[in-house]
TIDREN-901270 format. One record per residue (C-alpha): x, y, z; residue number from 1. Coordinates in steps of 0.5 Angstrom, whole numbers, plus 500, padded with zeros to 3 digits. Layout:
N
+-----+-----+-----+-----+
|  c1 |  c2 |  c3 | pos |
+-----+-----+-----+-----+
|   X |   Y |   Z | NUM |
...
+-----+-----+-----+-----+
// end
This chain:
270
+-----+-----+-----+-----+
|  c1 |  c2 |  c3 | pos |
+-----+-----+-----+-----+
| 490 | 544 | 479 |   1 |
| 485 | 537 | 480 |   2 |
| 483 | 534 | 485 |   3 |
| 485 | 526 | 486 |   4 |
| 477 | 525 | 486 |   5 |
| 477 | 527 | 479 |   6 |
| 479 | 521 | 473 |   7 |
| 487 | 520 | 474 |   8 |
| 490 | 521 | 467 |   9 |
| 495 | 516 | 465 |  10 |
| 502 | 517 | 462 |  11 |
| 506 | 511 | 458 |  12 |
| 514 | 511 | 460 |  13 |
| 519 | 510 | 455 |  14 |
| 522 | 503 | 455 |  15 |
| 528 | 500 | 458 |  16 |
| 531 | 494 | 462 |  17 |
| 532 | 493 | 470 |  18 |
| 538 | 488 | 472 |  19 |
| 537 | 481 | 474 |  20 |
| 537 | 482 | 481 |  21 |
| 531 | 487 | 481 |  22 |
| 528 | 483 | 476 |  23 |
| 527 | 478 | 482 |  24 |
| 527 | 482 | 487 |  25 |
| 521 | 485 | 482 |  26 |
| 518 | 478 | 481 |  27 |
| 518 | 475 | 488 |  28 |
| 514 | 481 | 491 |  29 |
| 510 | 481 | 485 |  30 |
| 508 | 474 | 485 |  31 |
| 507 | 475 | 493 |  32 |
| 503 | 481 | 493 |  33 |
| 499 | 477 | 487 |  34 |
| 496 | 472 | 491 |  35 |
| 490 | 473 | 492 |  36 |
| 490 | 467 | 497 |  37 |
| 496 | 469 | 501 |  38 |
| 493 | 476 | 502 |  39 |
| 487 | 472 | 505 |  40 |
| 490 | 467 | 509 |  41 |
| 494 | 473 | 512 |  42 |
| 487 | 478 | 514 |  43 |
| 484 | 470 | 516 |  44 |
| 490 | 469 | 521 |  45 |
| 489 | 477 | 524 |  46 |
| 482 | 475 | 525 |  47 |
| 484 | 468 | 528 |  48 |
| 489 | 471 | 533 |  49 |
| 484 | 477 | 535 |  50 |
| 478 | 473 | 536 |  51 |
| 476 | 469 | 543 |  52 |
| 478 | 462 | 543 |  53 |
| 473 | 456 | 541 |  54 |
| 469 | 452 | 546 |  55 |
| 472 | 443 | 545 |  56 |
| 466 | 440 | 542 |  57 |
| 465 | 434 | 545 |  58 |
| 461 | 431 | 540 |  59 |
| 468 | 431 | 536 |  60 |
| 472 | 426 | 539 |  61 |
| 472 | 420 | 533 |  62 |
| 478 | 419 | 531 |  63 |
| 478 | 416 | 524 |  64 |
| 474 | 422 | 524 |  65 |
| 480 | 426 | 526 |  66 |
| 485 | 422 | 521 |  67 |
| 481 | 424 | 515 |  68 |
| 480 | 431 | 517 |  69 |
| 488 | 431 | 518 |  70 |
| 489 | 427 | 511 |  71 |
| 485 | 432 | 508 |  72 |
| 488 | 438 | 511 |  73 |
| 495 | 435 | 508 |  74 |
| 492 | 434 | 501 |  75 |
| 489 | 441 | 501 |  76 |
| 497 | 444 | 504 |  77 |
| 501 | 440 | 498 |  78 |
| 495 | 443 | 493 |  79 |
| 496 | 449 | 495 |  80 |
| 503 | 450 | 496 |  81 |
| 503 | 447 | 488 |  82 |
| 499 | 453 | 486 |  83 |
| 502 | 458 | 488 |  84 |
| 508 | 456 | 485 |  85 |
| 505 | 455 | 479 |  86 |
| 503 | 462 | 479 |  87 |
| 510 | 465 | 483 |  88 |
| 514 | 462 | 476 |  89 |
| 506 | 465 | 472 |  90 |
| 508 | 472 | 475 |  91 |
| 515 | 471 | 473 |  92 |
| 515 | 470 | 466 |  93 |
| 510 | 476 | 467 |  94 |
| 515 | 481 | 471 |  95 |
| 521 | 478 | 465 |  96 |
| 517 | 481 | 459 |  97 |
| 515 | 486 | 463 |  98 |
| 523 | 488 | 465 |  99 |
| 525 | 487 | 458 | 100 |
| 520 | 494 | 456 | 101 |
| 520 | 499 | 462 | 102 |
| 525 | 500 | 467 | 103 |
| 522 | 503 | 473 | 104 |
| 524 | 511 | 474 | 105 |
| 528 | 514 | 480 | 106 |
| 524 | 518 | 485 | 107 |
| 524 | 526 | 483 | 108 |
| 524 | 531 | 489 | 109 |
| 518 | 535 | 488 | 110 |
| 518 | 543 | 487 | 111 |
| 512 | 546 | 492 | 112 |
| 511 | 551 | 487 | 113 |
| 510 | 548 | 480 | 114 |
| 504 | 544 | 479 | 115 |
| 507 | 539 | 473 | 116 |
| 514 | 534 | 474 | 117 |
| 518 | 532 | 470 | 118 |
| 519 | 524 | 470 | 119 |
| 525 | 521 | 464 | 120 |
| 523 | 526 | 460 | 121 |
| 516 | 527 | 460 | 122 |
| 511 | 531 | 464 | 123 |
| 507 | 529 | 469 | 124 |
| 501 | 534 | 473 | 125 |
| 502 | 534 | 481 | 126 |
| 496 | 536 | 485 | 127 |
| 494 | 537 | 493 | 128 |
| 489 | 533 | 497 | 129 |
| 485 | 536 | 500 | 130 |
| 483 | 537 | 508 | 131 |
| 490 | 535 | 511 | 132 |
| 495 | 533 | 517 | 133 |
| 502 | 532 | 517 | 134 |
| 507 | 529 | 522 | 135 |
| 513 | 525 | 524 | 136 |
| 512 | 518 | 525 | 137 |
| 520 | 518 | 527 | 138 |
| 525 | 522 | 524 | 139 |
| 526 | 519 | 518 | 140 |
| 519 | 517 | 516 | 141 |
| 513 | 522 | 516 | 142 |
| 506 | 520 | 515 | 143 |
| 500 | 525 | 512 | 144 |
| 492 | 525 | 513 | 145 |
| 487 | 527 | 508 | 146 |
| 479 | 527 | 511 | 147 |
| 474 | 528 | 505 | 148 |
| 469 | 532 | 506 | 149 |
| 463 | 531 | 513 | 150 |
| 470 | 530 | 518 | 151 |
| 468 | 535 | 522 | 152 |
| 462 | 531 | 525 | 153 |
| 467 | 525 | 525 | 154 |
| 465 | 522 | 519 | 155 |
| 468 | 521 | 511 | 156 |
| 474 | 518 | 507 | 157 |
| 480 | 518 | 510 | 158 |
| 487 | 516 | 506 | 159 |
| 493 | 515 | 511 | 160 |
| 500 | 516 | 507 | 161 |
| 506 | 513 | 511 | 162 |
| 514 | 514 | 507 | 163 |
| 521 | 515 | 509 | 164 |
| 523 | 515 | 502 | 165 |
| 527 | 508 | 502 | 166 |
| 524 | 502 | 505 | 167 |
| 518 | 504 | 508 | 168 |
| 511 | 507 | 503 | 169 |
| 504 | 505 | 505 | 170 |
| 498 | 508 | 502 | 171 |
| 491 | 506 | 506 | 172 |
| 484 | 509 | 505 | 173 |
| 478 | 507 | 509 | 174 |
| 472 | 510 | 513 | 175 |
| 473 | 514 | 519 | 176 |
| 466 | 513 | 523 | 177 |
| 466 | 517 | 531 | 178 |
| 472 | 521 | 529 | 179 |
| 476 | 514 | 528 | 180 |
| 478 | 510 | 523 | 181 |
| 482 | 502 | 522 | 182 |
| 486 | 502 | 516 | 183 |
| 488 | 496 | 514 | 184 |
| 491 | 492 | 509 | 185 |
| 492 | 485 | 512 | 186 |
| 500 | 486 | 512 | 187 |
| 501 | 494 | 515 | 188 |
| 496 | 498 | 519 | 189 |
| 494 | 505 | 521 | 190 |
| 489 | 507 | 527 | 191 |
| 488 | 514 | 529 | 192 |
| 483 | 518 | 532 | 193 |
| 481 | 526 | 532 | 194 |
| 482 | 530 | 538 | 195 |
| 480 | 537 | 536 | 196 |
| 485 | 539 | 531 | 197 |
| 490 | 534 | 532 | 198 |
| 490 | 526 | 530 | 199 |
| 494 | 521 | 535 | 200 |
| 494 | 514 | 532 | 201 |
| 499 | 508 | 531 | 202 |
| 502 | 506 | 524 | 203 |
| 503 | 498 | 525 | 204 |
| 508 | 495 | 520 | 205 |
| 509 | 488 | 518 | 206 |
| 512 | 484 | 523 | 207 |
| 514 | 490 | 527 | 208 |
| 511 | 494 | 534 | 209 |
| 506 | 500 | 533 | 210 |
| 510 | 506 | 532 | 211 |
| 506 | 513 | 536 | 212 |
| 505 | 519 | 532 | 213 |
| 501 | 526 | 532 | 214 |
| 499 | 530 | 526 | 215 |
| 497 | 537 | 525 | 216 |
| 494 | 541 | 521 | 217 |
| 497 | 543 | 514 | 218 |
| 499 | 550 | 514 | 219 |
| 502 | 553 | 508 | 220 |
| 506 | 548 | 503 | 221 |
| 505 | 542 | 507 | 222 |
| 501 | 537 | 506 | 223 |
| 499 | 530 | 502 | 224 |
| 501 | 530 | 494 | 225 |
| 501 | 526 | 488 | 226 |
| 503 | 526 | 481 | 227 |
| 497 | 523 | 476 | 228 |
| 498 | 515 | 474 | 229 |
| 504 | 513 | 469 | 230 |
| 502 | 507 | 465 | 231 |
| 506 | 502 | 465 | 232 |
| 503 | 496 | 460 | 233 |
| 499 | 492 | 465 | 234 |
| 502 | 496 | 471 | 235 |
| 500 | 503 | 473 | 236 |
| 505 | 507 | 478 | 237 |
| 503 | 512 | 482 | 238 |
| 507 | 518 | 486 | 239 |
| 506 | 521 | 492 | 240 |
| 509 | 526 | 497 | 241 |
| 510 | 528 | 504 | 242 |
| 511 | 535 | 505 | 243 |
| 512 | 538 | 512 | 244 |
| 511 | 545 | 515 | 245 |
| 520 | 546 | 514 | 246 |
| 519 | 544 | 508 | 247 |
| 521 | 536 | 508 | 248 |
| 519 | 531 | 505 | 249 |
| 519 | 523 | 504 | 250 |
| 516 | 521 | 497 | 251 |
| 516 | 514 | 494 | 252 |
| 512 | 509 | 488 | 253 |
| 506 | 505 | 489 | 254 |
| 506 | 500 | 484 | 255 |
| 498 | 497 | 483 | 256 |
| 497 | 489 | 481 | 257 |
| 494 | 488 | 474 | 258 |
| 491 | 482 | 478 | 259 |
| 487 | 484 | 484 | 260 |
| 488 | 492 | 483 | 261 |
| 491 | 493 | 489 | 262 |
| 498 | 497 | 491 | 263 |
| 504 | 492 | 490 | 264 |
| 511 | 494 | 492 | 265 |
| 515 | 497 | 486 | 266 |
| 522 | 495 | 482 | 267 |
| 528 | 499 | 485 | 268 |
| 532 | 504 | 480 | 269 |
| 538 | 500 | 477 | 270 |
+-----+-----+-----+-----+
// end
């Protein structure tokens, strides 16, 4: 069984088609995850909220000076605004072409004991990551650890996988420093920290209040799976599992975007 440190391998799914509906389902997200812009206004106004306020300049009071400024800003907005539409309708004539060749695969439950699944056919290795917790952040969402190696001294990698099998699937990895880690993607957040044997932290959604959760240890079959990465045309899929000590798990998709390379949302099964 790998490891995920080790080079994934890639598979090709066989062809078919989504209906219109998840086709613009499909777009939208895509065309949003897409923009590089968006991302970076939304980490800007994540700053800006959380930095302290700004002294008055004094020296700034022209106000032709200040008109220009507003005209410029006006002008920048309608440029902006026409570019992303520019690149929205660019990412749908993409996603339709994309469509008409894959269709995205219902989510399989995983067998604990068995280190290969089966996807539409084909056959897919699956593997632990190392180092785990697991916990409930509520009843139906479950979250899981993985800390690279030096975590005892409070130092290494850390991957965050929070899912409950429908709506909810984030996947964020960072640096956990002093025991702590701040996981962020500019639309979802994972903060935590270790006290011994037990993680505490909160898992922020996008536009939601933070959710408390506790991890522990996994023991036995429990822990953070994944299953190699399915080759899509330009769009590579991954597939990961929650597992609890009880034996229940949560498990989705993450779809990376072939233009900046991060995690997107993924089309629903018709």
């Amino acid at each position: 069984m790998r490891s995920p440190g080790n080079a994934d391998t890639h598979h090709t799914l066989s062809e078919a088609q989504l209906s219109r509906r998840d086709l613009l389902k499909f777009g939208f997200g895509l065309a949003g995850a897409a923009t590089v812009g968006a991302v970076l206004g939304a980490c800007a106004s994540r700053e800006d909220e959380e930095a302290p306020a700004a002294e008055p300049d004094d020296d700034q009071d022209d106000e032709a000076a200040e008109s220009t400024d507003h005209e410029d800003a006006d002008t920048d907005d309608q440029r902006s605004d026409l570019s992303r539409a520019e690149a929205e309708a660019e990412y749908e004539r993409y996603v339709e072409e994309w469509l008409e060749e894959y269709e995205m695969f219902e989510m399989p439950e995983l067998d604990i004991s068995a280190t290969e699944i089966e996807i539409q056919g084909d056959t897919y290795d699956v593997w632990p990551y190392q180092n785990t917790w697991v916990g409930e952040v509520t009843d139906d969402l479950f979250i899981a650890l993985s800390i690279g190696e030096g975590y005892a001294g409070g130092s290494g990698d850390v991957s965050a996988y929070a899912c409950d099998s429908g709506d909810v699937s984030v996947y964020l990895s960072g640096e956990l420093t002093d025991g702590e880690a701040d996981l962020d993607d500019c639309v979802d957040r994972i903060q935590l920290s270790i006290d011994g044997d037990e993680i505490t932290g909160t898992l922020t959604l996008e536009d939601q209040e933070p959710l408390d959760f506790v991890a522990l240890p996994a023991e036995g079959d429990a822990g953070l799976y994944r299953a190699e990465t399915i080759e899509m045309g330009d769009i590579e899929v991954t597939t990961r599992w929650v597992v609890l000590e009880d034996g229940r798990q949560r498990g989705a998709r993450k779809c990376r975007n072939p233009w900046t390379g991060d995690c997107m949302w993924c089309p629903m099964p018709r």
